[in-house]
N, C-alpha and C positions, 0 to 999 in steps of 0.2 A: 372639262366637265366630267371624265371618264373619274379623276380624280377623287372627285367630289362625289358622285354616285359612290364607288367602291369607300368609302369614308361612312357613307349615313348606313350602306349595308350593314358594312363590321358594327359599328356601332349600333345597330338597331337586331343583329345576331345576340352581339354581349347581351342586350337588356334581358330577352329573350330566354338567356341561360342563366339569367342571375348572377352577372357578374357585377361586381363591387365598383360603385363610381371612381371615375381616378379623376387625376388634377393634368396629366401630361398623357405617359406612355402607362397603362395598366394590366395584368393578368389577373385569372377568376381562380379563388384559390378552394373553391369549392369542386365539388363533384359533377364532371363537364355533364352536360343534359344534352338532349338532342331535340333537330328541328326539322320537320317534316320538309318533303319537298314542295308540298302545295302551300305551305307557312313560307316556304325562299320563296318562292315563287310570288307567292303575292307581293312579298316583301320587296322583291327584282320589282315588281310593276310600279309599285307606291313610289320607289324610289325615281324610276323613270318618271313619274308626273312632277316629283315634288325635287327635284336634284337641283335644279337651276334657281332655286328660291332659298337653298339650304348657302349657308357662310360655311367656311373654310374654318372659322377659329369657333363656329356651335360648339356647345357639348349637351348631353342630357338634361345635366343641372340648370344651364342657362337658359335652357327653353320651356321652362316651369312656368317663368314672368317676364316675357321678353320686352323688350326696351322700346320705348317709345320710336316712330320709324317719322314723327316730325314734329313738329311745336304742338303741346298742347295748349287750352284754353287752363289758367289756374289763377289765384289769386295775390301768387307773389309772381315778380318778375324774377329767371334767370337766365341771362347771357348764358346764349350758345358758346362751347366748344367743338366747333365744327370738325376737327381732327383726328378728336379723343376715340378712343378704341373702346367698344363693347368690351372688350376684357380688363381693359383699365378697371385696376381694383376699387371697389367702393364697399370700403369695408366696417365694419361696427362690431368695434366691441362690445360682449351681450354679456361679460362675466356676472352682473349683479343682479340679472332677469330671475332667475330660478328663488333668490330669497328673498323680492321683490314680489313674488308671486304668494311665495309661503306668509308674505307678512300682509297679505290682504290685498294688495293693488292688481288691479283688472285691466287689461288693453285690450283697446278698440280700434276699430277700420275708422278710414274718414267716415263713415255714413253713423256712426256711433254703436255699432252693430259687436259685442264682444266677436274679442278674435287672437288666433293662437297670434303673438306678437310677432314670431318668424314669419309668420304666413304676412305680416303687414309692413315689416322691413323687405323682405324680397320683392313686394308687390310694390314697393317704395323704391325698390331699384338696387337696392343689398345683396351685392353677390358673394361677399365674403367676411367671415364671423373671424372674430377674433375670440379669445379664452383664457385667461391667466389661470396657472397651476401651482397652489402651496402643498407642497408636500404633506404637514401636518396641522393644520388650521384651528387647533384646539387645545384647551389645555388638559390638566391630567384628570379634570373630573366632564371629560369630554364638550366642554363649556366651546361655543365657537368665537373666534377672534372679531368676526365681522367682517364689514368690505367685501359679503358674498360667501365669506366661507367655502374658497374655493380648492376643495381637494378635487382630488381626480373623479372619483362617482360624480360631483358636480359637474364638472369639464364633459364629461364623457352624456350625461344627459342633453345637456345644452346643447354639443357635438351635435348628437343625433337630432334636435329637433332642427337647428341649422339646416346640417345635410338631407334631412327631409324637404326641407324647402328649396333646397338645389342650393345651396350655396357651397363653397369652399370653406373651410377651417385650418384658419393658424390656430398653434396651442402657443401661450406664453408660459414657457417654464421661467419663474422667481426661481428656484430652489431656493426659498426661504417656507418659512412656516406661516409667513406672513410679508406685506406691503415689501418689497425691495425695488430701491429707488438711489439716484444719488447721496441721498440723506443717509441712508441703510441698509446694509447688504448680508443681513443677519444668516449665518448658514444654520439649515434646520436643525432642531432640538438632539435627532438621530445621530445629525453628522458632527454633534460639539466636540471638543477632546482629538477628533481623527486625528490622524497624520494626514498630508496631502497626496500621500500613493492611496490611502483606503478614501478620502475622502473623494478623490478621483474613481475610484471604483466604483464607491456608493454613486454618485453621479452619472456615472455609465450605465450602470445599473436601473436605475430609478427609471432614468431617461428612455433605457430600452424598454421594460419594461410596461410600463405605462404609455407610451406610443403602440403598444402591440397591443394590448387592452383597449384604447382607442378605438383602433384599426378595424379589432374583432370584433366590435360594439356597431360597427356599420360607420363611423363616423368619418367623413370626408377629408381627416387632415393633408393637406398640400403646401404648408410651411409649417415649421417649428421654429421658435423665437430659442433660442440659447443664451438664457438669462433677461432681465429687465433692466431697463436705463443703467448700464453697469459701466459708467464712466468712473465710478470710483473703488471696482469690485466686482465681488460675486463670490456669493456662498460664503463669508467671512473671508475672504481673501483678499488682500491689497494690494498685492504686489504681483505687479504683471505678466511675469513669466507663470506663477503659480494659477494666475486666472486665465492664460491661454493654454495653460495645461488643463485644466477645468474644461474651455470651451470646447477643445480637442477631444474629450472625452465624449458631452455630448454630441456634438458633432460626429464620431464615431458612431455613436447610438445609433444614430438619425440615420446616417448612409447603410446602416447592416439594415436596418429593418425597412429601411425605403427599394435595398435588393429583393429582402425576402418576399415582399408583396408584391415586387414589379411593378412599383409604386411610385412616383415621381413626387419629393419632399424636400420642398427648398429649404437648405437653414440661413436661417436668421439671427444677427447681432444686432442690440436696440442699445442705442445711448441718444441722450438730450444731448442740449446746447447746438441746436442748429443753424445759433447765428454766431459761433465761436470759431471762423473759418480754421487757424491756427489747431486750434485742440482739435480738434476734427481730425485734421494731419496726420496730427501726431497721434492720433489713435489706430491711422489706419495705418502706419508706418510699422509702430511695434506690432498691429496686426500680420502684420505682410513678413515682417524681421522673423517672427515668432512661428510662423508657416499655420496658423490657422484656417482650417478649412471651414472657410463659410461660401455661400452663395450672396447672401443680401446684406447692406447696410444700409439697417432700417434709424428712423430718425423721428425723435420727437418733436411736433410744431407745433407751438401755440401763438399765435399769432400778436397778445399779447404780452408776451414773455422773451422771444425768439427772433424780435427782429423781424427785417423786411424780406418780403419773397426773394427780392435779388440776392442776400446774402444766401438765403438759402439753396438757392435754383445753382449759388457760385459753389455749394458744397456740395451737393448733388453731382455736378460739372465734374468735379475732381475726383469723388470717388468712381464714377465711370469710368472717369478717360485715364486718370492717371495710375488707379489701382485693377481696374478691368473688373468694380463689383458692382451688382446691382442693387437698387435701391427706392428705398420708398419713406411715407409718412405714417410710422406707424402709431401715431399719437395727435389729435388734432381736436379743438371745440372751440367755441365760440357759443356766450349768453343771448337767449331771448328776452332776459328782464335781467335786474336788478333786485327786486324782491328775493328776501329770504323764504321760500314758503315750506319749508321744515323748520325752523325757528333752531337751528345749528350752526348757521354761518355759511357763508359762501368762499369758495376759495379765489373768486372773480366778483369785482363789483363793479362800482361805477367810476372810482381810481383808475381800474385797469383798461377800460375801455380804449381804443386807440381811434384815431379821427375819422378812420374812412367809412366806420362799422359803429353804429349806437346796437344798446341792449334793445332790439325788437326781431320778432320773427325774420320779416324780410333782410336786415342786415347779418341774423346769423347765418341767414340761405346765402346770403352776399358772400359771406366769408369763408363757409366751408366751397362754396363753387371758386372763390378764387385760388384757395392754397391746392384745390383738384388743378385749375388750371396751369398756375405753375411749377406744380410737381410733372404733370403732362409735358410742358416745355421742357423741362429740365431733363426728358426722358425717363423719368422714374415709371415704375409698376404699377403705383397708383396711392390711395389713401384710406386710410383706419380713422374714424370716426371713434373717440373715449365717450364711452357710457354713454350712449344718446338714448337710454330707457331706464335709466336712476332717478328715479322722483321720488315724489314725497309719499311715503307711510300713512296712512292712518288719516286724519284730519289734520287740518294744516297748523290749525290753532289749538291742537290738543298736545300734550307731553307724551311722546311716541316713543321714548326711551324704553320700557320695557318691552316694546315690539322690535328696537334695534337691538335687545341684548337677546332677547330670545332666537330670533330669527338672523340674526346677523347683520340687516340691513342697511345700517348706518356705516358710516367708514371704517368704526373701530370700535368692538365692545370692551367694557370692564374690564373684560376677560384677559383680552391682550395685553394687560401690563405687566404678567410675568414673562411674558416673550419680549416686548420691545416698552419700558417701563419710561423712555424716555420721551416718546414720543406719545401712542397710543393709550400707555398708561398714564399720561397727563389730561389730553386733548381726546378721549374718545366721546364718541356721541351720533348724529347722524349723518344723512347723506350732506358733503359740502358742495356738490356738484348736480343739484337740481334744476339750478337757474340754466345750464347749458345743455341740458337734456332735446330731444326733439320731439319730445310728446311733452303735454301740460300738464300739470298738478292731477288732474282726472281720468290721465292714462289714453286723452282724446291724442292721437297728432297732429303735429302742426303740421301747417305746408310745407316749412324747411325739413321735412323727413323727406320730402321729395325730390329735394336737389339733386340725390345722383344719378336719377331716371331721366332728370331734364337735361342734363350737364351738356349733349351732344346737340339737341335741338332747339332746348331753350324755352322757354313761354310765351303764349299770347296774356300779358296781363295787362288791366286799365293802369294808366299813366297815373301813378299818385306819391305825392311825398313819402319817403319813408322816415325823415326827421330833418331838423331843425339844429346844425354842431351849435355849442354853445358858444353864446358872445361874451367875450370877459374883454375888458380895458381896464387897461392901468394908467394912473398918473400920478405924477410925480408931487411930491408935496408943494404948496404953495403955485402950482403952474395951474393954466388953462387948461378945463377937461373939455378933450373931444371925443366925441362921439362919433362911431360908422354911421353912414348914411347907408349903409347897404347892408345884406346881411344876406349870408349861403344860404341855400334850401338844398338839401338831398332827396335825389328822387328812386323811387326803386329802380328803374334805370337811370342809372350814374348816366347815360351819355348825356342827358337832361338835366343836368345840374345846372344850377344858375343863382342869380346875386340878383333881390328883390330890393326897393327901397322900401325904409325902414322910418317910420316917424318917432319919434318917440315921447313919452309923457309928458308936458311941461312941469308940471303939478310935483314930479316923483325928482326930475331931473334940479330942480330949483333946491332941493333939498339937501344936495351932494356937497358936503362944505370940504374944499381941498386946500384948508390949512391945517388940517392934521392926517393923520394918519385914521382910515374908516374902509370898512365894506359896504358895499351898497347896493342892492339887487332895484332895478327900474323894469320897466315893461315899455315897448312899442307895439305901434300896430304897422302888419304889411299892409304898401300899398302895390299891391299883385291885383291889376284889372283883368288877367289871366288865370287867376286861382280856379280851380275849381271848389266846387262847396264845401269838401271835405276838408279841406286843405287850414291848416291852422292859420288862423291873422291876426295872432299876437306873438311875441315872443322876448323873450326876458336877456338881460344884460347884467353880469358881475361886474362892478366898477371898483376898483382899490385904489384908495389913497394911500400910496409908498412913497417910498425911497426910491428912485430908478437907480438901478444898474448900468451903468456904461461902458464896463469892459464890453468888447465886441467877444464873440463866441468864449463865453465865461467859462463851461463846461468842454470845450473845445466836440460838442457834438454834429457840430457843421464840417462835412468834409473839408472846404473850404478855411484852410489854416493862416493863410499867408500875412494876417496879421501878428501874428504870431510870430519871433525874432529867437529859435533857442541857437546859443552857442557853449564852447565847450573846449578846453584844453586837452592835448592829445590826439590820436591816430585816429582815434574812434568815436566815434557818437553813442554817450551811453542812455541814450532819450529815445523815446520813440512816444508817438499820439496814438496808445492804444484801446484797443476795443476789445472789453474786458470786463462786463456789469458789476462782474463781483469786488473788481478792485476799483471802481468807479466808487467819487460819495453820490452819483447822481447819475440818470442815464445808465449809457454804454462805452462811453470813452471819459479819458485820462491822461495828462501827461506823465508818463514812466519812465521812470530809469535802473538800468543795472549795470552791470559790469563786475568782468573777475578783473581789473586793474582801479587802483585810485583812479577818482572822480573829480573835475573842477568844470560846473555847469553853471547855465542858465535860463531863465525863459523870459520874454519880457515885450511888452505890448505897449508903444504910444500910441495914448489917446490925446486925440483934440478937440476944439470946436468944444470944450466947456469954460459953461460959465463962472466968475472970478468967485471966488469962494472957500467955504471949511470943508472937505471930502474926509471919507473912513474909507481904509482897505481891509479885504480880509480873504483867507482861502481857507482851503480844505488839504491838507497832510495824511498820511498813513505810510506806515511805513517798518524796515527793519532791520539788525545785523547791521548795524551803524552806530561807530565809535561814540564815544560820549564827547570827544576833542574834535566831531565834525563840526561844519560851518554849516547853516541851514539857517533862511532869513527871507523872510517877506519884506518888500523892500517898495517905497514909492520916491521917486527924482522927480523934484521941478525945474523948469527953466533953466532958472537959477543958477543948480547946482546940490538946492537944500535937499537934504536925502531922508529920510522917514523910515524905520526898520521895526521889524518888530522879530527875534529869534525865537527858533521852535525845533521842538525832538522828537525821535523815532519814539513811540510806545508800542508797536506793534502790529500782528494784521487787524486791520478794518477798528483800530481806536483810533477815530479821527481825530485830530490836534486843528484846532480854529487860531492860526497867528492872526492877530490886526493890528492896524497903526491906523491911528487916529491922529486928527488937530491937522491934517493934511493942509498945507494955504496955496491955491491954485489963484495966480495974478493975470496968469498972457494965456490963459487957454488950453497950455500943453501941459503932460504930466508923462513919465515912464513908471510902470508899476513890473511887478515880476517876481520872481525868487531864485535865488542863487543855493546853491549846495556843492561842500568842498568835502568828501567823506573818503572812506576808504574802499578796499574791493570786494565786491560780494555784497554791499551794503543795497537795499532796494526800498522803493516806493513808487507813491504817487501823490501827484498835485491836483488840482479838483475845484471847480468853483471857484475862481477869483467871482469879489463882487467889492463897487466902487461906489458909492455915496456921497450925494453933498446931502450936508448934514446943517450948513447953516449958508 
């Protein structure tokens, strides 16, 4: 306990003399002040009543809006994380608040009461801001780009209202003039033409700079990002040595001026792809070859885009243990609707959705608590919430375009298409990222703003559905349609899920003709003697009249291969079932192949138990760097012997090639389908989608 007294003293000394919040270990680089004896002394007293009640991991900042000490009463339900540490980052990026503000929009406390929005994220449980940095954000007749229009005076405002409200501050340096991302790693306007010794300069420079400006502004920075999603780049650079010489520069920055202030300033590397176990590797590999100094490898999640927690919690795993970095989510959302309500588009719809999470408040609460949860397992730092305060402008139904060019506020103005002409000067306009926001169209918050204040204790909420997955049945042309007798219900707590019986319309069902091919939406009603009243008791059914598919795992997206037969001439196997979206036609996985020696493969699948008849085969190719005199052929065997082929060629990455053979005659039941390729070394692709049809 002596400990712990002598901790709240120092600490309550500094405040005292005006010392400058820190993040770890800190000095006051101000003019020391003095403090009376009868001010210690009280100070000694306060400390002996209140020491035993004081944490080990307190600071100033976190006892602003301290965290819930057991479940409250709210109206969404969130599972406890019993574990999770008070310092577990819960973090929000706020880059687009300040030209959100300029463009008319007002935020409110829950009671509706306006309110400075920092003061209503940290009371929400927000202990750490995030802030993206463009160096130059405008064009020559000082026109801004949008997307926040975030030069450093912006950074630096936002900063300070942040660490007013006791939070922590990463800065995200782009060093671009605008958006850098995988798609674009544009280096700024200043740095065009450099060489990479002054370009590196300039970036040390900038870097230093502008962190000390920060600093001197009161503003709580305790990580620095060194570039954005820069799995392709940074600063116009490609090529990896030249972009670890880059990082090493700011990094440089970071550590001189995190000495000078005796300031504790983790740096940070950001790249996506965090269900891409493999590139991940091999990032931190040349990281580690290349001797860059960072502390953290931070990671994009989206939960729709990124794959399942496990892959991720598995990348997470690796770069700990294997590389010794720390790491976190510095990128994460999830929808509470599906509506557009800026009439610009949405970058998430009802497509992306994934099963375990519908567009409604409680499941975005759902979502963002469980990717906390398994970053927490994984032993990460914690998670960065993207834009959770970018809404809509103006009126929802009005043309808010001259408010996004004036103000910035939309993703990307006009303006921008002499900087980035290819992107933003096609597609500029408003915000695409309203619908994932955690406040509503009105600047009201939702409950899921409260997720990371409950993450530890969790809620007292009434037991009630949160939705209804959708019921879709397919059937096969000319067969019997059946119908579920049962149908899912999702409840705000999952552990309540449950399978209700399901009636469904005679009236709607009689109407379904399955001798052709049709869509067809019916209605049932629940029969739930347990519903409560609120609880919906109807729910609707997609029925298609197809072709079924009977390759078993067409897409090869079931871990579960073993129907699956590849073989292969040679020492080596140049196949492998990889997991890889971008080289996928579908999904996340593909059957691939390479090799630096000639090639003679195969892959090939019997199927049974069908009935005697005309089948279609067909697949999905892409591929490259392969002779014109290779062998390459979709292929079906019957019983028999009689063989069915259909040849196809490499055109290149992602021009998918559709071989089929048709007129297939299946007698006894069985069939082998597959593809063979005989090429040369170096030659690569991927296989995709087998799909099998009877046709008569």
């Amino acid at each position: 306990m002596k400990r712990k007294k002598l901790m709240v003293l120092l600490m309550t000394l500094s405040l005292a003399s005006g010392t400058l919040a820190g993040c770890g270990s800190g000095t006051d680089t101000a003019p020391a002040q003095t403090i009376s004896a009868e001010t210690a002394e009280a100070v000694t007293s306060e400390v002996d009543t209140e020491a035993d009640t004081v944490s080990e991991n307190e600071t100033p900042e976190a006892s602003l809006y301290p965290l819930p000490t057991a479940a409250e009463d709210a109206d969404i339900y969130v599972e406890p994380i019993p574990d999770i540490s008070d310092d577990f980052i819960r973090g929000m990026d706020v880059s687009s608040i300040l030209v959100e503000e300029k463009s008319g929009v007002k935020y409110y406390n829950a009671d509706g009461v306006e309110q400075d929005v920092f003061t209503t994220m940290a009371q929400a449980g927000v202990n750490y801001a995030r802030i993206r940095v463009w160096n130059d954000p405008y064009d020559e007749d000082g026109n801004g780009y949008g997307g926040g229009n975030n030069d450093l005076p912006t950074a630096i405002e936002l900063g300070k209202r942040a660490s007013d409200n006791g939070m922590k501050v990463c800065i995200d340096f782009h060093y671009s003039d605008f958006w850098a991302d995988p798609k674009r790693q544009h280096a700024p306007k200043a740095w065009e033409g450099m060489s990479l010794e002054e370009k590196t300069n300039a970036l040390y420079e900038y870097t230093r700079d502008s962190l000390t400006q920060l600093l001197d502004a009161g503003v709580n920075v305790c990580m620095v990002q060194v570039g954005n999603e820069t799995n392709n780049g940074m600063a116009g650079e490609t090529q990896f040595p030249n972009v670890a010489q880059l990082m090493n520069a700011g990094s440089k920055a970071v550590r001189e001026v995190s000495e000078s202030y005796g300031k504790e300033i983790k740096v940070a590397l950001h790249y996506t792809d965090a269900n891409d176990f493999d590139k991940i590797d091999s990032i931190l590999y040349k990281l580690s070859s290349f001797q860059v100094d960072y502390d953290i490898f931070a990671l994009s999640y989206y939960p729709y885009w990124h794959g399942t927690f496990e892959s991720l919690q598995k990348v997470m795993a690796n770069i700990q243990d294997k590389y010794g970095k720390e790491t976190l989510v510095a990128e994460t959302a999830y929808c509470y609707t599906t509506e557009d309500t800026d009439g610009s588009g949405n970058s998430v719809g009802e497509d992306d959705l994934i099963a375990a999470y519908a567009a409604t408040v409680q499941s975005q609460s759902a979502a963002l608590r469980d990717v906390c949860a398994a970053a927490d397992e994984a032993g990460a730092l914690g998670v960065f919430y993207w834009e959770g305060a970018w809404i809509t402008v103006g009126d929802v139904n009005a043309d808010n375009s001259p408010v996004w060019e004036e103000f910035g506020s939309g993703w990307a103005s006009s303006y921008a298409a002499d900087y980035d002409p290819d992107d933003a000067g096609l597609y500029y306009g408003g915000c695409s990222w309203d619908n994932q926001a955690l406040f509503s169209t009105d600047g009201m918050p939702l409950a899921s703003l409260n997720t990371y204040k409950w993450l530890k204790y969790g809620t007292n909420a009434e037991l009630k559905v949160d939705f209804i997955p959708a019921v879709n049945v397919v059937c096969n042309v000319d067969e019997e349609l059946s119908l579920p007798e049962e149908v899912d219900v999702v409840y705000n707590n999952r552990a309540y899920n449950t399978s209700v019986p399901v009636e469904w319309y005679e009236e709607q069902t009689s109407n379904i003709d399955t001798s052709k091919a049709g869509t067809y939406e019916i209605w049932g009603r629940l029969l739930d003697e347990n519903a409560e009243s609120d609880t919906p008791n109807e729910v609707s059914c997609t029925v298609t009249v197809d072709l079924l598919n009977y390759v078993l795992n067409p897409g090869f997206e079931d871990s579960d291969t073993s129907m699956w037969n590849a073989s292969y001439e040679g020492d080596a196997n140049p196949t492998d079932f990889q997991q890889k979206e971008a080289d996928a036609h579908s999904g996340e996985y593909a059957f691939h192949f390479w090799s630096e020696s000639d090639m003679d493969f195969a892959i090939e699948q019997e199927i049974t138990g069908l009935d005697s008849g005309t089948y279609s085969l067909k697949a999905y190719f892409q591929g490259g760097d392969i002779n014109e005199d290779a062998v390459m052929e979709l292929y079906a065997v019957s019983s028999d012997g009689t063989e069915y082929s259909d040849a196809f060629t490499a055109q290149g990455y992602a021009n998918w090639q559709e071989p089929d053979v048709s007129d297939i005659q299946v007698t006894d039941g069985t069939l082998k389908i597959g593809v063979r390729i005989k090429c040369n070394a170096n030659g690569w692709g991927t296989v995709d989608d087998f799909v099998l049809n009877k046709i008569n």
